[in-house]
N, C-alpha and C positions, 0 to 999 in steps of 0.2 A: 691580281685584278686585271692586268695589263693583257694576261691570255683570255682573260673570259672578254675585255673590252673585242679585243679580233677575229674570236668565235662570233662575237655575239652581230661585230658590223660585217662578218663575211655572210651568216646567217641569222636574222634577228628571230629569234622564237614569238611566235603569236601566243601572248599572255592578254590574261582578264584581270585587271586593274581589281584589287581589293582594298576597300578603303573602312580604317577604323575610325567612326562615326561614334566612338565611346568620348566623354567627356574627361576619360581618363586619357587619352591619346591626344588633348591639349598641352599634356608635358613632354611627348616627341617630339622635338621641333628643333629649329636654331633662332627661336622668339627669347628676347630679353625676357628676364623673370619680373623686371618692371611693368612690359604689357602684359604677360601673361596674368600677372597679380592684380592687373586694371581690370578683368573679367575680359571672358570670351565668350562669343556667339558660335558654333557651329549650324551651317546649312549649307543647302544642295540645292543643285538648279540645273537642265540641260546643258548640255553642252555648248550646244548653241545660242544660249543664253549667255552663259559665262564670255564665250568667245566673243561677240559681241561686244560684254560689258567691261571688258581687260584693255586696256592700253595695249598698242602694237602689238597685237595679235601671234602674227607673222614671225616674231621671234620663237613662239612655242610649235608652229605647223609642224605636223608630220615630216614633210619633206626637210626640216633640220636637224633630225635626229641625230645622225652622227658631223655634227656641221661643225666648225670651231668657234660656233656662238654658244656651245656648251660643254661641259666637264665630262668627257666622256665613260668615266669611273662613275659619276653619279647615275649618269644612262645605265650604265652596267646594274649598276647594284639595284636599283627600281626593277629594272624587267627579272634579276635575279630574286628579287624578294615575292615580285608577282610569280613569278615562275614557280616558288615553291610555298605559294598560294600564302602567303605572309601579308597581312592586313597593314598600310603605310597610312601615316597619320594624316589627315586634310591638307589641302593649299592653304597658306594666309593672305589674303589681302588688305591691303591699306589703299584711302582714299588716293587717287593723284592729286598730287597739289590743287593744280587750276582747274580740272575737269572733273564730269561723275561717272568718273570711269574708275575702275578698280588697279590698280597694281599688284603686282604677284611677289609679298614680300618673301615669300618662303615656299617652296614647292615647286619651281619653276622647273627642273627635270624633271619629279615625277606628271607635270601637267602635259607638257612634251611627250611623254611615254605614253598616258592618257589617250591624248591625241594619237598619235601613230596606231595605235590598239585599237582605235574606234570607240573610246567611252560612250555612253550615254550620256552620265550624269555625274556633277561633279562636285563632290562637299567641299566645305570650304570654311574658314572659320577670318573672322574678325571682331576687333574691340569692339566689347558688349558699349561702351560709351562713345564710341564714333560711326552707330551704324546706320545715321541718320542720311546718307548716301546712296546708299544699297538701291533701294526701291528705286532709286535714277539710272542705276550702272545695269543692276541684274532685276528687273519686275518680277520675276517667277521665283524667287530664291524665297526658299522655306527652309524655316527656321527647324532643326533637329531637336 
């Protein structure tokens, strides 16, 4: 992994973000089986929505991609799974505590990669019982 990490920051390949929007790709994750078992929502919303509706932004920009605010083995393996066009399960977000902004509890490098790629659009899943937020964080986010 360590060689593909110095291939990939001497020259990062342009890949297209493939995302599995199946209700089955709610069990790829690093989600307790507790939330997951609470019911889940998947949806999508621009880019610029999402970006927007996410707490500190700025930690996922493009320009951090190989930054040591991230795991560079995870950078790797997202653009390697894109690269050989392998569909990678949704972001998760959870509410932030005090605000209706979203949090990225899971998915934070492939959002990162996302970004740098130029996404358009970006699915995303959160607890079907706390999704009483959303429409404050993300307005455009439609429900899959």
């Amino acid at each position: 992994m360590d060689e593909l990490v110095l291939a990939y920051k001497s020259s990062t390949p342009k890949v297209n973000p493939i995302w599995d929007i199946s209700s089955n790709s709610i069990n790829f994750n690093d989600i307790s089986k507790e939330i997951l078992d609470s019911g889940m929502e998947i949806y999508t919303a621009s880019y610029d929505e999402v970006w927007a509706g996410i707490f500190e932004p700025s930690i996922y920009d493009k320009d951090t991609l190989w930054k040591n605010v991230h795991d560079s083995r995870k950078i790797a393996r997202a653009i390697k799974a894109w690269e050989e066009k392998k569909a990678l399960s949704p972001l998760f977000f959870v509410k932030h505590g005090s605000k209706d902004l979203a949090l990225v509890a899971d998915g934070k490098h492939r959002l990162t990669v996302a970004r740098y790629m130029g996404c358009n659009n970006i699915p995303f899943m959160i607890q079907s019982s706390a999704s009483s937020w959303l429409k404050k964080a993300i307005p455009s986010a439609i429900k899959i």
